[in-house]
N, C-alpha and C positions, 0 to 999 in steps of 0.2 A: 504494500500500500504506500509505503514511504517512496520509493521509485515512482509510481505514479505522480506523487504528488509532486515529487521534483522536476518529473516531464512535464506537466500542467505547470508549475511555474517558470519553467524555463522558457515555456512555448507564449507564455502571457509576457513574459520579457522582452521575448525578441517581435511581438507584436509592437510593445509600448515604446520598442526604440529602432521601428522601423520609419518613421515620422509621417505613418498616414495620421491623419486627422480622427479624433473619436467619431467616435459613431455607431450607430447601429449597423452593424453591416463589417465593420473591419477587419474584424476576424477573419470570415469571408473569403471577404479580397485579401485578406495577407495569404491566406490557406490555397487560393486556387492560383492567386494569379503570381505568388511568389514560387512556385515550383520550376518559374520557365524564366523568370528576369525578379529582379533587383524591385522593392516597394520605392526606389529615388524614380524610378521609370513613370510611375504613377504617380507619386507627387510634383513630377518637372510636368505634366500633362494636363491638361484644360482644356476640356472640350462638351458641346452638348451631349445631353442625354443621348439623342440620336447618332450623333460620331462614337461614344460609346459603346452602346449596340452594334454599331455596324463594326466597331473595330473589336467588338467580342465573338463574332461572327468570323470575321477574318484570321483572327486568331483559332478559330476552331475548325475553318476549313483549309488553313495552310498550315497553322503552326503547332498542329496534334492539341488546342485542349480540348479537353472531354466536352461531351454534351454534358449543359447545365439544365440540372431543373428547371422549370417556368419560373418557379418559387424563390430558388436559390438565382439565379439568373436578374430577378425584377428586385431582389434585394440587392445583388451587386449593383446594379446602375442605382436604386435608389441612391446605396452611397457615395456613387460616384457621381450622379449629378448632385448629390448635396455638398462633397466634398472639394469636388476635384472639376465641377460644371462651369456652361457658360451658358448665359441667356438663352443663345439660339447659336449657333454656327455661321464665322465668321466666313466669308469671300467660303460658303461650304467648303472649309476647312477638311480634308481628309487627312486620316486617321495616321497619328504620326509612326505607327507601329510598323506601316508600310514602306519609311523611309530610312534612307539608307544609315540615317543615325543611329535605327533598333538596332542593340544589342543585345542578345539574350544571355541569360546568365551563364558565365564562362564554368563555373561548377556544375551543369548540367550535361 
């Protein structure tokens, strides 16, 4: 039980000093989207709800993530447009994940 409880505080650790923003939802997004790049990738990132989506999509049809639940899926963007959002999309802004800047995490 003591192991457990060291892995649940280790893992609340490295949530609280990956610099997403509280929320409902963080965990989440540290859980799904930190297996493939870095949580600075999503805090350097600002974009509509809708860039969001399309760029979680993109990422799961080219960059292997799993299909998400509807549930787990509308809770990610929840916090990522409360987090990490913008009004609407600028000059329809696409999704920076596409660009040649993405790096994905080098310990992968």
């Amino acid at each position: 039980m003591l192991q457990i409880g060291l892995v649940l505080f280790t893992l609340a650790a490295q949530v609280e000093s990956s610099g997403l923003a509280p929320g409902e939802g963080r965990e989440i997004v540290w859980a799904a989207c930190t297996q493939c790049h870095t949580a600075e990738i999503i805090v350097a990132s600002h974009m509509s709800r809708k860039t969001w989506d399309t760029t979680l999509t993109w990422m799961q049809e080219t960059q292997g993530l799993v299909e998400l639940e509807p549930d787990v899926r509308s809770l990610i963007l929840d916090y990522l447009e409360q987090t990490q959002g913008l009004d609407e999309d600028v000059d329809g802004a696409s999704s920076p994940w596409a660009s040649p800047l993405y790096r994905p995490n080098p310990l992968w």
